[in-house]
Phi, psi and omega in degrees: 000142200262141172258092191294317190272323136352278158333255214313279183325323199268358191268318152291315189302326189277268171021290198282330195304345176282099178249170191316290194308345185267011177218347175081032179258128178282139231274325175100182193239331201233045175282122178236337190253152198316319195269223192253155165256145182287015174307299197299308187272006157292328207261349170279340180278349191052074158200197179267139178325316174299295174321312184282310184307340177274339191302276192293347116348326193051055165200152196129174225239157183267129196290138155326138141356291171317298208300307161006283177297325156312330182286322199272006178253300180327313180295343178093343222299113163347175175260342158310300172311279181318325183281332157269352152302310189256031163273312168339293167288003169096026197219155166270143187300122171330146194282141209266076189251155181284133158109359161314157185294321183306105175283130180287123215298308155339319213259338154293326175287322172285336175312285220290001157285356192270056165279008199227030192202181144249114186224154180211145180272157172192163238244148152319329202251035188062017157274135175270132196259320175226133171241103174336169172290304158338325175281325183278357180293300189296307174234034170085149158332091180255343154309331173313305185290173208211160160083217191294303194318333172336293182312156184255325193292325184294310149340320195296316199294324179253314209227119188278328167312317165322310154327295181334324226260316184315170111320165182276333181298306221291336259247285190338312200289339179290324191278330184261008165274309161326330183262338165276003178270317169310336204277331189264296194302317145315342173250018132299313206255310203095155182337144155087347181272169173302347177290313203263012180274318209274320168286317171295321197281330168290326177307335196271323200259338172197137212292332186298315179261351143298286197312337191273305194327298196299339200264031200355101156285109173209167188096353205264101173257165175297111191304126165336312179240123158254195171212123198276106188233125212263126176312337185257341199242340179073217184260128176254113135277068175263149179284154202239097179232123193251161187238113168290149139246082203309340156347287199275339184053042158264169216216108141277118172260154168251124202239100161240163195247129160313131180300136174107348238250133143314340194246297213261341147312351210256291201311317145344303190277272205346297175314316176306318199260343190279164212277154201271345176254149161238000000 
């Protein structure tokens, strides 16, 4: 049973506790209160401002899962802190496994400092959990998808558009790193894991990664400099530098151009052309 007042108290507290700068928002000349408002953590929760207010309010429909989850990430929140966020609200807390949607608040805090570059949070299976503007400028909104398509590798396999970002040479080499990474992290998680849902279903929709599959492919890492080729922009070479989070089993990728660099004159425009909301 959702603890309305409980909720609400721990939703303010969490609230002031959070400053702008701690979200990567900017704190402003007229700023009079300590924490975030609730606009800011509505619109980091991706909802409405009313809907989050009645929350703290103690009045409104007993919130989703979803929304929960949604709440305890806007919020920064630990998984301790989350996990009593959905008791709070009546609900049981997600099984605490490696490779959950739940960013860890550190790992956030250095994202949201990435305004100036393309960077993305993923998944052990290559989902992406967060992108800069810059990152969706460079290959799109890849949050968008949903279902099996989350994976970029399952994307790689299917979806032909998926190619498109590559060069044509590079394509071989993608197909057998996609395939040894799917091959190592199952022989992480194991029979019955997502991994291994994710392998039965590519073996069934494409002939290519069954071939690579049989030949068990492994070892095959991410190349340092990748390369990119941008409908507007033409082609970036950029380097790739990741932050792990082993917990979470989550990845911040980082994308910067040699200075001085055609890729890094190309990133410069980028910042200029890509949509200022993502």
């Amino acid at each position: 049973m959702i603890d309305r007042t409980a909720l609400a108290d721990f939703l303010v507290r969490r609230r002031g506790a959070l400053q702008p700068e701690d979200v990567g928002l900017p704190r402003g000349h007229r700023r009079r209160t300590s924490g975030l408002r609730r606009e800011e953590v509505a619109a980091l929760c991706h909802m409405s401002t009313d809907y989050y207010s009645r929350l703290e309010q103690e009045r409104g429909p007993q919130p989703s899962e979803q929304m929960i989850a949604s709440i305890a990430q806007g919020l920064h929140l630990s998984r301790d802190e989350r996990d009593h966020l959905f008791r709070l609200a009546g609900h049981q807390p997600p099984p605490r496994e490696s490779g959950s949607d739940h960013i860890s608040p550190g790992m956030l805090r250095i994202f949201d400092r990435l305004t100036d570059t393309p960077a993305e949070i993923v998944t052990e299976l290559g989902e992406t959990l967060r992108q800069t503007r810059l990152s969706v400028g460079l290959v799109g909104d890849l949050c968008r998808h949903t279902g099996p398509s989350r994976s970029i590798g399952y994307r790689w396999f299917t979806d032909p558009a998926a190619r498109e970002l590559h060069p044509a040479e590079d394509h071989d080499f993608y197909s057998r790193m996609y395939t040894s990474g799917l091959r190592e992290v199952l022989g992480r998680r194991g029979p019955g894991s997502k991994a291994a849902r994710l392998a039965e279903l590519l073996a069934t929709r494409s002939d290519e990664f069954l071939s690579l599959w049989s030949e068990h492919v492994v070892g095959v890492r991410p190349r340092e400099v990748k390369r990119y080729e941008h409908s507007e922009l033409g082609r970036l070479e950029l380097n790739c530098q990741v932050l792990l989070d082993p917990i979470q089993s989550h990845s911040l990728l980082v994308y910067t151009a040699d200075p001085g660099s055609d890729s890094y004159e190309k990133l410069q425009l980028l910042a200029v052309i890509a949509s200022p909301s993502t």
